[in-house]
mmCIF file as Biopython writes it, N, C-alpha, C and O atoms, coordinates in Angstrom:
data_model
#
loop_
_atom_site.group_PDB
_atom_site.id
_atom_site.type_symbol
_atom_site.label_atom_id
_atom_site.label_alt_id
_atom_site.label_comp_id
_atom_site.label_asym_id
_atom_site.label_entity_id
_atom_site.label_seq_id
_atom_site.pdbx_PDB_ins_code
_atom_site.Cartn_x
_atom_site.Cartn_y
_atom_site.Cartn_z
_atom_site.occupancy
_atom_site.B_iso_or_equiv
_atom_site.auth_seq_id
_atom_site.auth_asym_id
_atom_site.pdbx_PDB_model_num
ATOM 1   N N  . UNK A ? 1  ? 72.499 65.802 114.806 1.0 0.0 1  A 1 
ATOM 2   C CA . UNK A ? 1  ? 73.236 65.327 113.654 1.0 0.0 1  A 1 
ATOM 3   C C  . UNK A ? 1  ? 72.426 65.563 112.387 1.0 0.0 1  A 1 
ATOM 4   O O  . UNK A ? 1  ? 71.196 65.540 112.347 1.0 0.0 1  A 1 
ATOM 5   N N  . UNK A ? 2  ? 73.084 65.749 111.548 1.0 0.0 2  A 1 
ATOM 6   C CA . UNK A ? 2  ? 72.458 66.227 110.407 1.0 0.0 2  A 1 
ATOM 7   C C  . UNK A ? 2  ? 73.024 65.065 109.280 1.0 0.0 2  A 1 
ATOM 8   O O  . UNK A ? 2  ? 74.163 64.601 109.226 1.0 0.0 2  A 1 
ATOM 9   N N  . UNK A ? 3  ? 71.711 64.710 108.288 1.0 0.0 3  A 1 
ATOM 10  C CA . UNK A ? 3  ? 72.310 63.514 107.248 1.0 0.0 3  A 1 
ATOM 11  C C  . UNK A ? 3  ? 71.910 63.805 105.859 1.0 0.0 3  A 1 
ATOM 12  O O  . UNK A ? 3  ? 70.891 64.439 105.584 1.0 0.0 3  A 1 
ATOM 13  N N  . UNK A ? 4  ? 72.590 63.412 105.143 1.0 0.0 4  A 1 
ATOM 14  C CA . UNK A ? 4  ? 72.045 63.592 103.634 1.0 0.0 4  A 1 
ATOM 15  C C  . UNK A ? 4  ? 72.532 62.337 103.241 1.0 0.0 4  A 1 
ATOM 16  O O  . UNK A ? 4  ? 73.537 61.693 103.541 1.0 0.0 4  A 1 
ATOM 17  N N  . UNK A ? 5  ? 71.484 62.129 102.427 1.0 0.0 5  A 1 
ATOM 18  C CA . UNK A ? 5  ? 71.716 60.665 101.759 1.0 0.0 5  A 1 
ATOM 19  C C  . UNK A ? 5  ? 72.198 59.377 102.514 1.0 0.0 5  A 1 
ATOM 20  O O  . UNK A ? 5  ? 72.869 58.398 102.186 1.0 0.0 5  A 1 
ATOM 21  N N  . UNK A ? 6  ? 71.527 59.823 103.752 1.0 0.0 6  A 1 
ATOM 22  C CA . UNK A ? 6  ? 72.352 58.712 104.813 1.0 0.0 6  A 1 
ATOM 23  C C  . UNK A ? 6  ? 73.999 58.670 105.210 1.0 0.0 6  A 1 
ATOM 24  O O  . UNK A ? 6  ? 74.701 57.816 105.752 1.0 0.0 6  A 1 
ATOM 25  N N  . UNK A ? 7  ? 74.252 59.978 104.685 1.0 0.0 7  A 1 
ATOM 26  C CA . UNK A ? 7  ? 75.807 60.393 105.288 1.0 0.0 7  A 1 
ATOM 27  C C  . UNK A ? 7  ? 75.642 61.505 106.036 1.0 0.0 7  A 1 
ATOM 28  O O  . UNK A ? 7  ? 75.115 62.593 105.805 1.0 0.0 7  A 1 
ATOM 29  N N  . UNK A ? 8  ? 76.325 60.918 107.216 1.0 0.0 8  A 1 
ATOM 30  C CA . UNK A ? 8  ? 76.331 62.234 108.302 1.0 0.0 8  A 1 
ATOM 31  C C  . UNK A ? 8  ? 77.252 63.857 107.761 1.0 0.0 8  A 1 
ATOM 32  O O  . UNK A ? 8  ? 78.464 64.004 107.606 1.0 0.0 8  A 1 
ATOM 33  N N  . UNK A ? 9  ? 76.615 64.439 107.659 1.0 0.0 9  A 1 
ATOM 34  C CA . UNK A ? 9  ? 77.628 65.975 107.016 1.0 0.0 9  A 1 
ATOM 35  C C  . UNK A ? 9  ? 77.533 66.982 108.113 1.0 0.0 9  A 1 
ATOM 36  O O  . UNK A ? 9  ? 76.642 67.005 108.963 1.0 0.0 9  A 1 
ATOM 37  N N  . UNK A ? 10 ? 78.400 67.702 108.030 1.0 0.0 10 A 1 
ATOM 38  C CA . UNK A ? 10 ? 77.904 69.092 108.639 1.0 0.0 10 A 1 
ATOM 39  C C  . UNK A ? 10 ? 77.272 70.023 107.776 1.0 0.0 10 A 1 
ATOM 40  O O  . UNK A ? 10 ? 77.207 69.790 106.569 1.0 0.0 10 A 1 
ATOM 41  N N  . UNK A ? 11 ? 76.621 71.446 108.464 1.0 0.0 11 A 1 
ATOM 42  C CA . UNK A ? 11 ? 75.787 72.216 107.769 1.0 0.0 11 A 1 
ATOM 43  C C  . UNK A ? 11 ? 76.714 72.872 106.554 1.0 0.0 11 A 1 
ATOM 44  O O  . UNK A ? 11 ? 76.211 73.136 105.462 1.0 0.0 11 A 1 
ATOM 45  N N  . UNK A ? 12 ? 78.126 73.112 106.853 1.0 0.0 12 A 1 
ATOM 46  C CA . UNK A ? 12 ? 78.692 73.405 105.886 1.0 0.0 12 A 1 
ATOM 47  C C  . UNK A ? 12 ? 78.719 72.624 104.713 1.0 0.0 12 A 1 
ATOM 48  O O  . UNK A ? 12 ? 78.407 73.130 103.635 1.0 0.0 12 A 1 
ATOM 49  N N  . UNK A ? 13 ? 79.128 71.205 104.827 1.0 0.0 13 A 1 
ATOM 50  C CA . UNK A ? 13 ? 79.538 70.116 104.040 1.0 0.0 13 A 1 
ATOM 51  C C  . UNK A ? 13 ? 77.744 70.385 103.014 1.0 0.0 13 A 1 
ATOM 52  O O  . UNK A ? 13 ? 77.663 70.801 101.859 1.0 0.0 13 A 1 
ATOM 53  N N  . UNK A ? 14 ? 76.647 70.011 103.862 1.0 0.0 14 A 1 
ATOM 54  C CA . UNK A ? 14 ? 75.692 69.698 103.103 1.0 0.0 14 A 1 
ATOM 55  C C  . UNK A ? 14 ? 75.079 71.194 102.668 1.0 0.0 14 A 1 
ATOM 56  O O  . UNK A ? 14 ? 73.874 71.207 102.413 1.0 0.0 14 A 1 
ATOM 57  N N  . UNK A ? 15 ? 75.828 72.482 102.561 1.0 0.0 15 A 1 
ATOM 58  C CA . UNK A ? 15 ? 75.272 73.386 101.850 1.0 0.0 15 A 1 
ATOM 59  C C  . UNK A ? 15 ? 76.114 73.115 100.716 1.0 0.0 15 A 1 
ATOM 60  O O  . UNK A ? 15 ? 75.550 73.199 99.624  1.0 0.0 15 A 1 
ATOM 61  N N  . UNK A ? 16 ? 77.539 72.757 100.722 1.0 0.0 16 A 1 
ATOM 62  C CA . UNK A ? 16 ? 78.564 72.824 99.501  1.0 0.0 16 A 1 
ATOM 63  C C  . UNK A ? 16 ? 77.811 71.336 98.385  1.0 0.0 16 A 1 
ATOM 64  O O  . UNK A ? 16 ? 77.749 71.491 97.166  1.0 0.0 16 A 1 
ATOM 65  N N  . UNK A ? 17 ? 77.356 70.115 99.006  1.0 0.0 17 A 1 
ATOM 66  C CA . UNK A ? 17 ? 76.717 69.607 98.685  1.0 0.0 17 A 1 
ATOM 67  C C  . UNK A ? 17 ? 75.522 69.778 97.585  1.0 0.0 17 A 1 
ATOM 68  O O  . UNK A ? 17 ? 75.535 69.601 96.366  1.0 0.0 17 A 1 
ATOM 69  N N  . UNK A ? 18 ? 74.529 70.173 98.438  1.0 0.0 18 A 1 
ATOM 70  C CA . UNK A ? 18 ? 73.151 70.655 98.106  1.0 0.0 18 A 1 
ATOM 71  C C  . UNK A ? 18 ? 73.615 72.195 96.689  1.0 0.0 18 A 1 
ATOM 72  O O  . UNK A ? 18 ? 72.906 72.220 95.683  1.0 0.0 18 A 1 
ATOM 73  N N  . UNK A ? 19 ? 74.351 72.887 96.776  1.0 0.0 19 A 1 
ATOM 74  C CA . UNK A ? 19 ? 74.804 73.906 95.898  1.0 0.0 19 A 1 
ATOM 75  C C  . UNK A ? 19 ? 75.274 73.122 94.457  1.0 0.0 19 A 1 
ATOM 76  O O  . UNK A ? 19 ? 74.789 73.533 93.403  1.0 0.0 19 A 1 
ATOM 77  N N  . UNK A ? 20 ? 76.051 72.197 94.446  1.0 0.0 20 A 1 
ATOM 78  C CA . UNK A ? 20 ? 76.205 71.054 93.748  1.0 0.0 20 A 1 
ATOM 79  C C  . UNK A ? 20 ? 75.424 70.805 92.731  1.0 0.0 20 A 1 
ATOM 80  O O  . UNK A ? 20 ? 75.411 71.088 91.533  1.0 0.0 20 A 1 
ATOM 81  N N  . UNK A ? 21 ? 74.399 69.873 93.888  1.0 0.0 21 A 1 
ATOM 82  C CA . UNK A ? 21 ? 72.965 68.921 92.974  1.0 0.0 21 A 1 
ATOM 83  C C  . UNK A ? 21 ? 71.877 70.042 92.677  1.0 0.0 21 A 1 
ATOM 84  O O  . UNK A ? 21 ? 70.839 69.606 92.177  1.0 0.0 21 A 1 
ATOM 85  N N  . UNK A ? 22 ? 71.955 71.744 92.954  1.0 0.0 22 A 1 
ATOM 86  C CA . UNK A ? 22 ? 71.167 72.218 92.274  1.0 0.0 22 A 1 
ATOM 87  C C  . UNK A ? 22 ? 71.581 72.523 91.185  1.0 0.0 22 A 1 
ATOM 88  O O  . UNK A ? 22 ? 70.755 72.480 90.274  1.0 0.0 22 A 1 
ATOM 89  N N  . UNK A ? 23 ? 73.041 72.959 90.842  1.0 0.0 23 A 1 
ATOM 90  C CA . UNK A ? 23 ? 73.459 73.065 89.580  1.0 0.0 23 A 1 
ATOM 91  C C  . UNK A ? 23 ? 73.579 72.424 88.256  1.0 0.0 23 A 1 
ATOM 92  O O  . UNK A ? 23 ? 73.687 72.885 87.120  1.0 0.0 23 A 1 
ATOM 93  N N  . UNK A ? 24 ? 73.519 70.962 88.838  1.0 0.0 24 A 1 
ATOM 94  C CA . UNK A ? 24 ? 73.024 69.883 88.112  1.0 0.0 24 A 1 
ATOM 95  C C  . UNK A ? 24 ? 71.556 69.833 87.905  1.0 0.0 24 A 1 
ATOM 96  O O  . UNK A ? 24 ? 71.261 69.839 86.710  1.0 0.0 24 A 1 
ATOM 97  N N  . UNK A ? 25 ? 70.805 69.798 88.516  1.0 0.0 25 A 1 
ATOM 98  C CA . UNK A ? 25 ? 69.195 69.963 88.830  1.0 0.0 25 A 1 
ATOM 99  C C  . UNK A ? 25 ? 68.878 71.244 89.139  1.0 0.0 25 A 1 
ATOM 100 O O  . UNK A ? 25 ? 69.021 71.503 90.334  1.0 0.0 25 A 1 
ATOM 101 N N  . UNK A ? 26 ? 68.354 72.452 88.202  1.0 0.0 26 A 1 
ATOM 102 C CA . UNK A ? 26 ? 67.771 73.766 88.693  1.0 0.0 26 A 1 
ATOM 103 C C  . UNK A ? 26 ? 66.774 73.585 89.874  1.0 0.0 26 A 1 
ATOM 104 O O  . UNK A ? 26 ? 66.777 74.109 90.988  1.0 0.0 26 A 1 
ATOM 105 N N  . UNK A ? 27 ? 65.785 72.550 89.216  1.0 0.0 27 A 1 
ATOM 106 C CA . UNK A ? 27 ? 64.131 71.763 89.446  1.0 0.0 27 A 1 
ATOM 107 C C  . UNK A ? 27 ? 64.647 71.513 90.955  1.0 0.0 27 A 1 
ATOM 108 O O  . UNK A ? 27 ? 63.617 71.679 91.608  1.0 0.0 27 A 1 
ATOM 109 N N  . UNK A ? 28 ? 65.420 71.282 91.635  1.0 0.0 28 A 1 
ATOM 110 C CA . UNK A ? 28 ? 65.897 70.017 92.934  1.0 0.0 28 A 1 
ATOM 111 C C  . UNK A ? 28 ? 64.489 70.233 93.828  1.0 0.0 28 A 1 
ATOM 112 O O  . UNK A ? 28 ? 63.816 71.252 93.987  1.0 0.0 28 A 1 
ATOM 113 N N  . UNK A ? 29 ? 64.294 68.737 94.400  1.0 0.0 29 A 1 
ATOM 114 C CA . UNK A ? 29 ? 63.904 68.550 95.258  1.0 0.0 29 A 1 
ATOM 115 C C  . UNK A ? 29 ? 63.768 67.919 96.664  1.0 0.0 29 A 1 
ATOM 116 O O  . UNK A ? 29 ? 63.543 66.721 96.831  1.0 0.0 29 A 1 
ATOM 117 N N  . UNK A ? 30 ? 63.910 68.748 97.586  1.0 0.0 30 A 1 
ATOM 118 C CA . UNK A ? 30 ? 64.099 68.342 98.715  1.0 0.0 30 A 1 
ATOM 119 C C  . UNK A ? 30 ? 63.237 67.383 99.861  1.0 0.0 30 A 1 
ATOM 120 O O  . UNK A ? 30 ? 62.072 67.778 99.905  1.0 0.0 30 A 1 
ATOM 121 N N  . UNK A ? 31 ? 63.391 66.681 100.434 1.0 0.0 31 A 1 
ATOM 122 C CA . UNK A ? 31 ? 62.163 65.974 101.427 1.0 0.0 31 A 1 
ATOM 123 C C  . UNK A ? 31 ? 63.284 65.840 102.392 1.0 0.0 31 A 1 
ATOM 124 O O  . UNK A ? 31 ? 64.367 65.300 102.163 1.0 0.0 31 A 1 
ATOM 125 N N  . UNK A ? 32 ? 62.784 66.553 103.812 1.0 0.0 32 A 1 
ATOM 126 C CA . UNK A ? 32 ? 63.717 66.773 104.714 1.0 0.0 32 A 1 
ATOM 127 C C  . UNK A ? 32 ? 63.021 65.569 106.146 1.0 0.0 32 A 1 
ATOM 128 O O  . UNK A ? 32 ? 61.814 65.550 106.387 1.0 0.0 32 A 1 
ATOM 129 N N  . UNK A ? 33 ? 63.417 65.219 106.452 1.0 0.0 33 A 1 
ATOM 130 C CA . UNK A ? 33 ? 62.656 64.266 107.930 1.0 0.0 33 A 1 
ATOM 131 C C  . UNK A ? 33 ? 64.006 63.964 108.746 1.0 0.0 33 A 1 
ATOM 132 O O  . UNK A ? 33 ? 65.218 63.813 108.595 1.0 0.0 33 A 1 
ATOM 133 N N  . UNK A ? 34 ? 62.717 63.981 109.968 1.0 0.0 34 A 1 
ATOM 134 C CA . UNK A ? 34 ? 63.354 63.641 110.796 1.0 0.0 34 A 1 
ATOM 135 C C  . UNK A ? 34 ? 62.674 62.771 111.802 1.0 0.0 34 A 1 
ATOM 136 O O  . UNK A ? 34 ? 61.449 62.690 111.888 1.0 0.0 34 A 1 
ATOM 137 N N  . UNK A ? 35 ? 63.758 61.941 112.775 1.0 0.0 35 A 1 
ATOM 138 C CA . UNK A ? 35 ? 62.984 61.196 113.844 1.0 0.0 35 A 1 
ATOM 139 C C  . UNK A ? 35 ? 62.508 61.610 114.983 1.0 0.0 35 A 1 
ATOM 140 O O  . UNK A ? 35 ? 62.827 62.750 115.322 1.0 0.0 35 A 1 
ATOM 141 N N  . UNK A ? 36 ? 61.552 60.750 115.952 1.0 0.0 36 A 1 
ATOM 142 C CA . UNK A ? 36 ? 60.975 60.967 117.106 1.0 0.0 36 A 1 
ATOM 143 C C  . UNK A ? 36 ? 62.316 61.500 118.341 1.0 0.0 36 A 1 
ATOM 144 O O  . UNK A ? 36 ? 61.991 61.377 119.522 1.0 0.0 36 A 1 
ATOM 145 N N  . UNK A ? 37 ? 63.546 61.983 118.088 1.0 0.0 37 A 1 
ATOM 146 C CA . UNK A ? 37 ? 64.200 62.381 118.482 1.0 0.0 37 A 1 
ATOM 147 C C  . UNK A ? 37 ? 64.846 64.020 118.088 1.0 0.0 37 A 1 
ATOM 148 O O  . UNK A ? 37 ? 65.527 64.793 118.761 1.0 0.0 37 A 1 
ATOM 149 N N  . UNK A ? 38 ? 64.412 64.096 117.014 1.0 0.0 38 A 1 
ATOM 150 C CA . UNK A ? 38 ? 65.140 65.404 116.239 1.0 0.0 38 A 1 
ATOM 151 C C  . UNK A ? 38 ? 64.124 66.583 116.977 1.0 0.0 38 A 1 
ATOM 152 O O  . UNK A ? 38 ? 62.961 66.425 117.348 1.0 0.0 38 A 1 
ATOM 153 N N  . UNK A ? 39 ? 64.883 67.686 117.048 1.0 0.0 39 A 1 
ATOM 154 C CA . UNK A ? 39 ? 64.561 69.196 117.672 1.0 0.0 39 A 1 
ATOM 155 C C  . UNK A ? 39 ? 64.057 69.526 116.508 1.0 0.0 39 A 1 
ATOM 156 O O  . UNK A ? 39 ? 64.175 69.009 115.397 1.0 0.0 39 A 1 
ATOM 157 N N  . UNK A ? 40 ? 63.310 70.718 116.995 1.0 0.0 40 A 1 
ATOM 158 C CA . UNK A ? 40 ? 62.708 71.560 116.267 1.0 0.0 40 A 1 
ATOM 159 C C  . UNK A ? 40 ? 63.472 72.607 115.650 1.0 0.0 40 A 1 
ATOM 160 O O  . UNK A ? 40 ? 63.112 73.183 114.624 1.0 0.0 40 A 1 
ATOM 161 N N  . UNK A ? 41 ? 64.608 72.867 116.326 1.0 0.0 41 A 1 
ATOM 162 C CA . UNK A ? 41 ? 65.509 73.943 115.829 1.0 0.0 41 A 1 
ATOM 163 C C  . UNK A ? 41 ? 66.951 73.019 114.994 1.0 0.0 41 A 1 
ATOM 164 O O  . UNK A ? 41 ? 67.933 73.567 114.493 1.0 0.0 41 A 1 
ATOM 165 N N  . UNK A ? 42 ? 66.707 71.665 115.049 1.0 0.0 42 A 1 
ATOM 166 C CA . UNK A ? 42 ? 67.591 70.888 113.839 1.0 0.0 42 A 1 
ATOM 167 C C  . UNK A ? 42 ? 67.395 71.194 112.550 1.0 0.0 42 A 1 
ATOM 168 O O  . UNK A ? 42 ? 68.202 71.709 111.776 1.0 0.0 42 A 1 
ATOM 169 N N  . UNK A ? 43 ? 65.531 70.626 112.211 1.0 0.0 43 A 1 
ATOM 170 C CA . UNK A ? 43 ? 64.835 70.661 111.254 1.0 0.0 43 A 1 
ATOM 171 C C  . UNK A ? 43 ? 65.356 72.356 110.413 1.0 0.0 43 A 1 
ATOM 172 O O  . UNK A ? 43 ? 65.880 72.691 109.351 1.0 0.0 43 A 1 
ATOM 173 N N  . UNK A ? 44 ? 64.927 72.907 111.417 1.0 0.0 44 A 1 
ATOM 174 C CA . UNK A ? 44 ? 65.242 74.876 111.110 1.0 0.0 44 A 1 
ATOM 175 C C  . UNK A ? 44 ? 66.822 75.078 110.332 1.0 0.0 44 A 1 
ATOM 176 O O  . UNK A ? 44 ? 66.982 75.677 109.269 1.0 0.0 44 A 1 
ATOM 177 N N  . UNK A ? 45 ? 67.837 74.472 111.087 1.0 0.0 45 A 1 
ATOM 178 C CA . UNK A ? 45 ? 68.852 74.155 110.472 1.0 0.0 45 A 1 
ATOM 179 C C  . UNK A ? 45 ? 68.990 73.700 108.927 1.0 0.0 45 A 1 
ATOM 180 O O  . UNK A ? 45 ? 69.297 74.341 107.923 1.0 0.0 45 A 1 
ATOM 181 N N  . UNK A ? 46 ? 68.695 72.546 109.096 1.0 0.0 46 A 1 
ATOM 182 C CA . UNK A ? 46 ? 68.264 71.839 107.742 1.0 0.0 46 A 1 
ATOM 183 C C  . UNK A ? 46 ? 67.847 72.988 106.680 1.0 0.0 46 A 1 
ATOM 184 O O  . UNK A ? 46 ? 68.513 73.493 105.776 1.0 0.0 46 A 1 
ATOM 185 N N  . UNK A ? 47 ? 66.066 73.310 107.239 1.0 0.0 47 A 1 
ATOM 186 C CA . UNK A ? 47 ? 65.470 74.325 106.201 1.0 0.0 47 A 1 
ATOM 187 C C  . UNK A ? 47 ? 66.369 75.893 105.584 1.0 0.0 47 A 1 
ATOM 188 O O  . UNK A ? 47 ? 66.154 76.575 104.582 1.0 0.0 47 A 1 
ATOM 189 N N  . UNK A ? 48 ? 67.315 76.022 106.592 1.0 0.0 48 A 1 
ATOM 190 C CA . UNK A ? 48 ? 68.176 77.467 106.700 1.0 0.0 48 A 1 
ATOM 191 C C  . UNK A ? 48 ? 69.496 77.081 105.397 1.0 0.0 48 A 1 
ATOM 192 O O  . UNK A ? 48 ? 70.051 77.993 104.784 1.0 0.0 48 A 1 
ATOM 193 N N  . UNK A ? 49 ? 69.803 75.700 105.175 1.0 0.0 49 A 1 
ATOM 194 C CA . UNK A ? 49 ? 70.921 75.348 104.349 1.0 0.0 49 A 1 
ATOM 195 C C  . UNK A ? 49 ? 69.948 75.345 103.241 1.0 0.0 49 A 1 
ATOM 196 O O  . UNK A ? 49 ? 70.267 76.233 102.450 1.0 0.0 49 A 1 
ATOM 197 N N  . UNK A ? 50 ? 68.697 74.595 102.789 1.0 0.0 50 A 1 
ATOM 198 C CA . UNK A ? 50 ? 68.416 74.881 101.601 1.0 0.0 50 A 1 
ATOM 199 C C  . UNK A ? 50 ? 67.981 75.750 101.201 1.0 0.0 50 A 1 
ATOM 200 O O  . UNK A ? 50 ? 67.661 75.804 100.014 1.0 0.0 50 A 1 
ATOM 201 N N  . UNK A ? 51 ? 67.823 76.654 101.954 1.0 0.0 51 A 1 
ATOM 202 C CA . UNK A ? 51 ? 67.100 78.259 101.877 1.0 0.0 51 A 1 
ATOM 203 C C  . UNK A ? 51 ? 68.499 79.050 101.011 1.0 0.0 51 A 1 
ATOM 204 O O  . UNK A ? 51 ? 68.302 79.743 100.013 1.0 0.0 51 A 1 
ATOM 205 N N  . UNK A ? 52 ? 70.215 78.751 101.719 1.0 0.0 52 A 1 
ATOM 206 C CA . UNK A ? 52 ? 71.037 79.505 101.745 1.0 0.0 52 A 1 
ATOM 207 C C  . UNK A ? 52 ? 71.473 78.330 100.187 1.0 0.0 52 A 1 
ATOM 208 O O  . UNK A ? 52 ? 72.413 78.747 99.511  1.0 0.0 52 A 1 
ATOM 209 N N  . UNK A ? 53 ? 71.018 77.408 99.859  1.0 0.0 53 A 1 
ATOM 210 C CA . UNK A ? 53 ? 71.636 77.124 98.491  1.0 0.0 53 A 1 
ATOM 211 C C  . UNK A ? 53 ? 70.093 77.133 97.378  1.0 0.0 53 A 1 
ATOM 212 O O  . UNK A ? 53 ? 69.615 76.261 96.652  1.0 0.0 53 A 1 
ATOM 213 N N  . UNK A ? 54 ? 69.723 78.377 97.653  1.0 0.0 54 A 1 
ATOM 214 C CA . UNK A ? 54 ? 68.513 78.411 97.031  1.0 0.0 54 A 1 
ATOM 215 C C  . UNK A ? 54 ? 67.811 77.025 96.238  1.0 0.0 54 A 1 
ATOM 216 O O  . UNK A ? 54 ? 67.624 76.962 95.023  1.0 0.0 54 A 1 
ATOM 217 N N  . UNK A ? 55 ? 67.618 76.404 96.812  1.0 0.0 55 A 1 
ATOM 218 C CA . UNK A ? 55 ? 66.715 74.777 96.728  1.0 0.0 55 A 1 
ATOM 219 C C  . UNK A ? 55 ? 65.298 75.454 96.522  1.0 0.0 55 A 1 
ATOM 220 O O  . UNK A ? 55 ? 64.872 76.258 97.352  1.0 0.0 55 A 1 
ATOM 221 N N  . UNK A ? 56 ? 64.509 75.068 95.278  1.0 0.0 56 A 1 
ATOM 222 C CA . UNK A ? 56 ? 62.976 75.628 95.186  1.0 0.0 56 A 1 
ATOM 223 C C  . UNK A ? 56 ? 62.273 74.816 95.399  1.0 0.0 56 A 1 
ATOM 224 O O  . UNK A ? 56 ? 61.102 75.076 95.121  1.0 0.0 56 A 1 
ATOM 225 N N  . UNK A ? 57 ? 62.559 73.455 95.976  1.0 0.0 57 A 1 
ATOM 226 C CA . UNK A ? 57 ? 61.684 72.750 96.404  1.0 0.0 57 A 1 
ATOM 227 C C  . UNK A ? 57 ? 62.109 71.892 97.703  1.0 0.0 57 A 1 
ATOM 228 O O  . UNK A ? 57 ? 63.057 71.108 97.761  1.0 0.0 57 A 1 
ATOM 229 N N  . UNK A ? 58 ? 61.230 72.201 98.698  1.0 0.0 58 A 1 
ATOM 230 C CA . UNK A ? 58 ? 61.977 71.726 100.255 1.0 0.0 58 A 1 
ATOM 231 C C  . UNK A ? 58 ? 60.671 71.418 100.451 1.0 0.0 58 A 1 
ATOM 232 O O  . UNK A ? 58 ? 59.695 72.169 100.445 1.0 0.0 58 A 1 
ATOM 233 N N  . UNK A ? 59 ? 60.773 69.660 100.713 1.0 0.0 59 A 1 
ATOM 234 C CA . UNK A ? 59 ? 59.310 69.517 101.533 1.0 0.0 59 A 1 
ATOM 235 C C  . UNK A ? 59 ? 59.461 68.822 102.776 1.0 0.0 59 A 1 
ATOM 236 O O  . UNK A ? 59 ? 60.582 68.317 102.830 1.0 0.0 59 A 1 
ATOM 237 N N  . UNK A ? 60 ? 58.592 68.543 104.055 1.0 0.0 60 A 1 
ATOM 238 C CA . UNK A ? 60 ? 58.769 67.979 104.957 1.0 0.0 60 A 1 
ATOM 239 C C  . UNK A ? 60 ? 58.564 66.358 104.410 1.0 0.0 60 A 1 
ATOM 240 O O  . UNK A ? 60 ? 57.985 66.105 103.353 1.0 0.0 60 A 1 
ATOM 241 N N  . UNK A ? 61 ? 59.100 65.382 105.254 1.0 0.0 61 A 1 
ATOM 242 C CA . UNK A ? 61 ? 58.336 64.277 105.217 1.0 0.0 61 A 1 
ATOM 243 C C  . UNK A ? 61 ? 57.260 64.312 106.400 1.0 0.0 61 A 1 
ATOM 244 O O  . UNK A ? 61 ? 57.431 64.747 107.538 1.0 0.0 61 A 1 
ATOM 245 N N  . UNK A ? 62 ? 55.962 63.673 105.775 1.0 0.0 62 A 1 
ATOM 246 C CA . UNK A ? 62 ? 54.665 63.591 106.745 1.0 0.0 62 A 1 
ATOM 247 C C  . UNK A ? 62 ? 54.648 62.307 107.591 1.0 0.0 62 A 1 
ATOM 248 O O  . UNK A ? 62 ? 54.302 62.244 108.771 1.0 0.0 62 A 1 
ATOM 249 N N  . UNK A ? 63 ? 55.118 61.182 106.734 1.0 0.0 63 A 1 
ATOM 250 C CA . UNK A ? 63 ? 55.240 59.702 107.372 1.0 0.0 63 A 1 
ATOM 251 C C  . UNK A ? 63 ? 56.333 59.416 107.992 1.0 0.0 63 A 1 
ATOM 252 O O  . UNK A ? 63 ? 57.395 59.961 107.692 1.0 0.0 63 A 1 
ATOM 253 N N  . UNK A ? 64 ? 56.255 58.769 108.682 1.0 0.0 64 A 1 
ATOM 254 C CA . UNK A ? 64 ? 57.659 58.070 109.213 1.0 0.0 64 A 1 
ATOM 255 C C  . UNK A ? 64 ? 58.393 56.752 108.384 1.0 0.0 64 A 1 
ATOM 256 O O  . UNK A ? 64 ? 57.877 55.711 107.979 1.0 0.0 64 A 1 
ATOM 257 N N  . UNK A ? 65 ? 59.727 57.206 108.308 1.0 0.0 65 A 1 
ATOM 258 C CA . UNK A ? 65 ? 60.115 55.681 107.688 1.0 0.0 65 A 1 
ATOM 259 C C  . UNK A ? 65 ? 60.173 54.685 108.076 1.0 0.0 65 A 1 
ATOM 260 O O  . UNK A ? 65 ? 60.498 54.604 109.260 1.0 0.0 65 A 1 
ATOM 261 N N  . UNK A ? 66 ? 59.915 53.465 107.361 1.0 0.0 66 A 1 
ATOM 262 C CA . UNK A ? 66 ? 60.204 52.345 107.638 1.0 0.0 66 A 1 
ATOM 263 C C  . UNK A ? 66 ? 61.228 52.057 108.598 1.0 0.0 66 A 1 
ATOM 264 O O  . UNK A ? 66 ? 62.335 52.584 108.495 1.0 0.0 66 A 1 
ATOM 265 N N  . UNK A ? 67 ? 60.876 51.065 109.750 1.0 0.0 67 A 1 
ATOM 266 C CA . UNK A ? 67 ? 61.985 50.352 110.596 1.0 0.0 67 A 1 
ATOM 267 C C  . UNK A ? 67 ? 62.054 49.377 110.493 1.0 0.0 67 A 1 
ATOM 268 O O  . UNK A ? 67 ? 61.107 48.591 110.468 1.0 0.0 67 A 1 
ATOM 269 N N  . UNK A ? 68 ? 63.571 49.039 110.372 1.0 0.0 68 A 1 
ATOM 270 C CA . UNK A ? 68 ? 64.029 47.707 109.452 1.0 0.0 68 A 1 
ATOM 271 C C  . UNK A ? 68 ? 65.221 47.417 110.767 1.0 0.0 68 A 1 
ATOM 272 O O  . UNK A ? 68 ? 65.986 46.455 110.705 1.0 0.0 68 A 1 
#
């Protein structure tokens, strides 16, 4: 499953998305994470949509978030 902003999207939805908030924001920046459950070829996913809505800034998250 793939989320943005804590809404579940598909890769389509969150490229039409992400194409959006760069046009508004040239600068955008991305911080992509995932949990002790997510694939390696999800993440790739992820990185492949902001690649395809030219996003110049895509970073991983290093920490884990908070569990609440």
């Amino acid at each position: 499953m793939m989320y943005l902003n804590k809404k579940q999207v598909t890769a389509a939805d969150m490229l039409q998305t992400l194409i959006g908030l760069r046009m508004d924001d040239p600068d955008l920046n991305i911080i992509v994470r995932g949990d002790s459950q997510t694939k390696y070829k999800q993440i790739r996913a992820v990185l492949d949509v902001c690649q395809q809505a030219n996003i110049p800034k895509v970073d991983l998250a290093t920490e884990a978030a908070n569990q609440k």
